[in-house]
C-alpha positions in Angstrom: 12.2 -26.4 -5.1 9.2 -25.8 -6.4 5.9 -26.1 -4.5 2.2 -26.0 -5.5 -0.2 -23.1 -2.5 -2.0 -26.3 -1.5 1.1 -29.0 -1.2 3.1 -27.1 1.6 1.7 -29.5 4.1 2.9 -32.6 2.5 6.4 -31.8 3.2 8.7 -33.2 5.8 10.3 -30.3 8.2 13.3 -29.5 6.4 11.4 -29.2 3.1 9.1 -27.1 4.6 12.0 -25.0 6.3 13.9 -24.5 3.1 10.5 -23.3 1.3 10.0 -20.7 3.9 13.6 -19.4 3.7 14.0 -19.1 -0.1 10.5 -17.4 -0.3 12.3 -14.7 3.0 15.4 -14.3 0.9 13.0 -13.8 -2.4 11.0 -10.6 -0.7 13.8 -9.4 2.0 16.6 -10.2 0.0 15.7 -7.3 -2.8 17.0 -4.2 -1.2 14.1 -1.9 -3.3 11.5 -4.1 -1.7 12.8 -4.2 2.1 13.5 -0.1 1.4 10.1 0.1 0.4 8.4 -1.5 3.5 10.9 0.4 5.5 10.1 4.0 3.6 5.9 3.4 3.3 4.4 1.8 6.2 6.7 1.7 9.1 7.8 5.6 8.2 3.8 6.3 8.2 3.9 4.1 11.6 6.7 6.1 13.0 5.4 9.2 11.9 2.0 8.5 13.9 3.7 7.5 17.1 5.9 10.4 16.9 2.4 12.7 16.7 1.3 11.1 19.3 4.2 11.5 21.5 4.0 15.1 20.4 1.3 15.6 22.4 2.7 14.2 26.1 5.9 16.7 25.9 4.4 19.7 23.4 3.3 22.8 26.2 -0.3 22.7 26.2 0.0 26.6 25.8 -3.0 29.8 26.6 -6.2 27.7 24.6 -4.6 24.2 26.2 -4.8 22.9 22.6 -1.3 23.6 21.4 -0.2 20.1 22.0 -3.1 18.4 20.0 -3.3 21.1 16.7 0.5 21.4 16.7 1.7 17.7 16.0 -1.5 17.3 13.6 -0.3 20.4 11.8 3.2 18.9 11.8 2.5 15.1 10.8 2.9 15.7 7.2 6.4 17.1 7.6 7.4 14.6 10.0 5.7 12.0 7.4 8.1 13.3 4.7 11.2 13.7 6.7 11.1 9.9 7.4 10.1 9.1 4.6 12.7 10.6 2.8 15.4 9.4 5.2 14.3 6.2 4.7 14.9 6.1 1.1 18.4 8.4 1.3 20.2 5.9 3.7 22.1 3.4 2.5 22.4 1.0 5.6 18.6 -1.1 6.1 19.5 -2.4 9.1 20.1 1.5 10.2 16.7 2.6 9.0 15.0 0.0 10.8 16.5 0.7 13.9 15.9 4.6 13.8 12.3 4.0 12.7 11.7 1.0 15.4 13.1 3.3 17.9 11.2 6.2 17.3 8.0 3.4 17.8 9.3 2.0 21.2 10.2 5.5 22.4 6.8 7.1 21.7 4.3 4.5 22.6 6.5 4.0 26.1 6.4 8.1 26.4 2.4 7.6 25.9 2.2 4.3 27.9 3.8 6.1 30.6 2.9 9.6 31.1 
């Protein structure tokens, strides 16, 4: 079905159901596309959470700055190792859970403590 940016609205509900849905299985249903969300922003996402977190369990160490300059120091390499998980595993669903988790887990590690 094809539909003009403006006519959406003129649509019954099913119409309007049906548009949405073939335009989801358009951009999620390409594997390269759903691997690149999954391997750009949410492993940049992850990767910031998991800095953050860093600094609730890293020891604070002599100049009580270790667990500030030590996940800074360490972002980019936590960056990349997402990153690169993200584009070596084959299972989506799999890479979206590990990433989502590692969000949850740190922002409830820094929402508690």
């Amino acid at each position: 079905m094809f539909v003009q940016r403006g006519d959406l609205h003129l649509l019954n509900k099913d119409d309007r159901l049906n548009v949405w849905r073939s335009a989801a299985v358009s951009v999620f249903g390409r594997p390269g596309v759903m691997r690149g969300v999954l391997a750009g922003p949410l492993a940049l996402l992850a990767a910031i959470a998991v800095m953050g977190g860093m600094a609730v369990w890293w020891p604070a160490g002599r100049a009580q700055v270790n667990n500030i300059a030590i996940p800074v120091i360490l972002f980019p390499l936590i960056w990349v190792t997402l990153f690169i998980y993200a584009i070596l595993d084959e299972k989506l669903p799999r890479i979206f859970c590990v990433l989502t988790g590692l969000i949850v887990f740190n922002a409830l590690l820094i929402a508690i403590l």
